[in-house]
C-alpha positions in Angstrom: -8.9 16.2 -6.8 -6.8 13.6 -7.7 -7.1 10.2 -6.6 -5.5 7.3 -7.2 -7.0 3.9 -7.8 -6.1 0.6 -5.8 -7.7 -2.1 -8.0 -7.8 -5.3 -5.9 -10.2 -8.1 -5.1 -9.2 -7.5 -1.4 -10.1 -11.1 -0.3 -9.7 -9.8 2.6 -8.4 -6.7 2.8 -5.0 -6.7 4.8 -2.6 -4.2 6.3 -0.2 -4.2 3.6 -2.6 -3.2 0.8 -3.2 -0.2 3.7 0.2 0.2 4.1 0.7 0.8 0.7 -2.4 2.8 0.0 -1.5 4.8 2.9 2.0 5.4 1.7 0.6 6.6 -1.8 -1.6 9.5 -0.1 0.4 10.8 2.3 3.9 10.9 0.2 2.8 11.8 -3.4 1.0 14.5 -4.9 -2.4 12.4 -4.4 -5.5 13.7 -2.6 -7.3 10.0 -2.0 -7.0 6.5 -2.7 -9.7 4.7 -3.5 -10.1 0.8 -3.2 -11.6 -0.4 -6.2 -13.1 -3.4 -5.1 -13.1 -6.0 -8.5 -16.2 -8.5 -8.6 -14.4 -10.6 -10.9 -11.2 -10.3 -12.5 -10.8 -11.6 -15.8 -7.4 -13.5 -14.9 -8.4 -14.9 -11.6 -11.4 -17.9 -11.0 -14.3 -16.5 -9.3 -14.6 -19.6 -7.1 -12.3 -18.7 -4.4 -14.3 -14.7 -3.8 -16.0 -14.2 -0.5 -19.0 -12.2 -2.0 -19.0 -8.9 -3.3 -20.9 -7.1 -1.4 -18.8 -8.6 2.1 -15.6 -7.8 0.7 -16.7 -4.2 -0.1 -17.3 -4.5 3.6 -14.4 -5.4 4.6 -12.5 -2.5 2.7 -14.7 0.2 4.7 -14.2 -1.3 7.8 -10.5 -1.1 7.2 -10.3 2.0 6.2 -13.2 3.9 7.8 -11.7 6.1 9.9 -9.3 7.6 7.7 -10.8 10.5 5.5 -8.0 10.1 2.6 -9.0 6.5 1.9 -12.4 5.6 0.3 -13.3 2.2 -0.7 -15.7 2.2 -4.4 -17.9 -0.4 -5.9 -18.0 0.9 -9.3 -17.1 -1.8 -10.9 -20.3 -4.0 -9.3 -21.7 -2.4 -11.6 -20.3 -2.7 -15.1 -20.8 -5.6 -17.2 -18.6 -9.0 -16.5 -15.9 -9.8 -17.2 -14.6 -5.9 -16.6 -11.9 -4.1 -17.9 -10.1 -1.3 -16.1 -10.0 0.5 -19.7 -14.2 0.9 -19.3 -14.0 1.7 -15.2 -11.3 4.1 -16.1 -14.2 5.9 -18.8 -16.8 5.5 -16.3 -15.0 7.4 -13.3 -14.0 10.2 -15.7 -17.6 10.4 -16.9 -18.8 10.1 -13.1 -16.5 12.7 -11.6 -15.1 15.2 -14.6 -13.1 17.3 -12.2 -11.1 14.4 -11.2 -7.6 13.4 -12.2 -7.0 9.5 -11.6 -3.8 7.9 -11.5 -3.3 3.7 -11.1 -1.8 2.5 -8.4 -0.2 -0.9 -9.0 2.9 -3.3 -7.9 6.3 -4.0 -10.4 4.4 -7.7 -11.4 1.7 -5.9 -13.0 3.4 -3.9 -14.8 5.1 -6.4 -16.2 2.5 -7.4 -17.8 0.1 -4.6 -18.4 1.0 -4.9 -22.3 -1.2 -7.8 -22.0 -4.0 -5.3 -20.5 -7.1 -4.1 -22.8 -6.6 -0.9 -24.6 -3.2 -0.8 -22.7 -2.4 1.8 -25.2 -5.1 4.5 -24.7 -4.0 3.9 -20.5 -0.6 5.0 -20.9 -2.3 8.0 -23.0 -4.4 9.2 -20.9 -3.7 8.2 -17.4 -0.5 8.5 -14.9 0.7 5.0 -13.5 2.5 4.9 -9.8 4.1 1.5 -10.1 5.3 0.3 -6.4 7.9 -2.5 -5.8 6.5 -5.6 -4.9 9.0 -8.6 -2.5 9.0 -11.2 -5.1 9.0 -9.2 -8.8 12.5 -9.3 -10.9 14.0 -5.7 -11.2 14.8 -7.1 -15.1 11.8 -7.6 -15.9 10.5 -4.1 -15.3 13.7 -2.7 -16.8 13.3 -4.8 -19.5 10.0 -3.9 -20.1 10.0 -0.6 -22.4 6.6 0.6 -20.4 8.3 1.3 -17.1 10.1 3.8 -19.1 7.1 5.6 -20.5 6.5 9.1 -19.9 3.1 8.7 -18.1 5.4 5.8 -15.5 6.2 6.2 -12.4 8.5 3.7 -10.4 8.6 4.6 -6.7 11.4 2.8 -4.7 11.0 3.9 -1.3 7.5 2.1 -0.3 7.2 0.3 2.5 6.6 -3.7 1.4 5.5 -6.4 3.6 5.5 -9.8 2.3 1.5 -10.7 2.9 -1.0 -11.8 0.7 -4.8 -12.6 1.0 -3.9 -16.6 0.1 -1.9 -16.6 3.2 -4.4 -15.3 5.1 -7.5 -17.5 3.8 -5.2 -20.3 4.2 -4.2 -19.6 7.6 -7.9 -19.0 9.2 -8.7 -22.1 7.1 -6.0 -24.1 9.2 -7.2 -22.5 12.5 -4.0 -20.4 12.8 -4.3 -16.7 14.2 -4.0 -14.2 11.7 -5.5 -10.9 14.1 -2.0 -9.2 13.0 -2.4 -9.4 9.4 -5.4 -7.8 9.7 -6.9 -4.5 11.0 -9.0 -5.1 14.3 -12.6 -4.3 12.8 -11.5 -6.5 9.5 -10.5 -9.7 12.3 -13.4 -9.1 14.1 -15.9 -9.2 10.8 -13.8 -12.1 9.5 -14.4 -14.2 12.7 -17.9 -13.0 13.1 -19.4 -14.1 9.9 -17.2 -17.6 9.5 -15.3 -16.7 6.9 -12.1 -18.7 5.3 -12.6 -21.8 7.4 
């Protein structure tokens, strides 16, 4: 199979990470996606992250009803701060028969040079770079890795102009964010208190 991996804190998950995961399955050659749900990314502070273990919830309440979409907690359980490099050689040496490929938007690639063991990445593993709202074209064109071999730009993904901060903000504010959000995801979300 090959799957492609959606790294992402997911705090919360929203409809444009499914809109874009969604996109990924159903028009490239990709048999799954699956959410990789990050406890702790080493250029983000911690502070701000509903706990792990709720938005891992979140993700397979979002997704749970469609078979081409998995949501994976791997990386709970790898030593922190994690790099992608290690959860990359951990799913290979989980699932051998698997080909992975990383899903991620124009602004990380723009600086994935800055990523650990960037190098063996782009050796051994297919990147499906999407177009995010607010990333300069130059700066991928500029950027001699959006013109590596294992690179893949796709242009015609659908992009909505949401983010997780807008949503935490907005329930913290008391404004209603239902859309933003699958119905399952609103409902846990409102259930449990979370954001305000």
């Amino acid at each position: 199979m090959k799957i492609g991996l959606y790294f992402g804190s997911f705090n919360p998950i929203h409809v444009g990470h499914l809109i874009i995961a969604n996109h990924m399955v159903e028009n490239t050659d990709l048999d799954q996606v699956w959410f990789v749900v990050s406890p702790h990314n080493p250029f983000k502070e911690k502070k701000s992250l509903l706990a792990d273990h709720h938005r891992l919830a979140l993700v397979k309440e979002a997704i749970d009803d469609n078979p081409k979409l998995r949501a994976s907690d791997v990386e709970f359980h790898l030593e922190q701060p994690n790099y992608t490099v290690k959860t990359l050689m951990v799913l290979k040496e989980n699932y051998p028969s698997h080909t992975f490929v990383l899903l991620m938007g124009e602004d990380n690639l723009a600086s994935f040079h800055k990523w650990k063991n960037y190098e063996y990445i782009l050796e051994h593993y297919q990147l499906f770079v999407y177009p995010r709202v607010h990333s300069e074209e130059l700066t991928v064109a500029e950027n001699n890795i959006a013109t590596h071999p294992s690179v893949t730009l796709l242009k015609d993904v659908p992009i909505m102009n949401i983010s997780s901060t807008f949503i935490r903000n907005g329930i913290k504010n008391g404004k209603d964010v239902r859309y933003l959000l699958t119905p399952p995801v609103a409902q846990y979300v409102d259930e449990m208190g979370f954001y305000k």
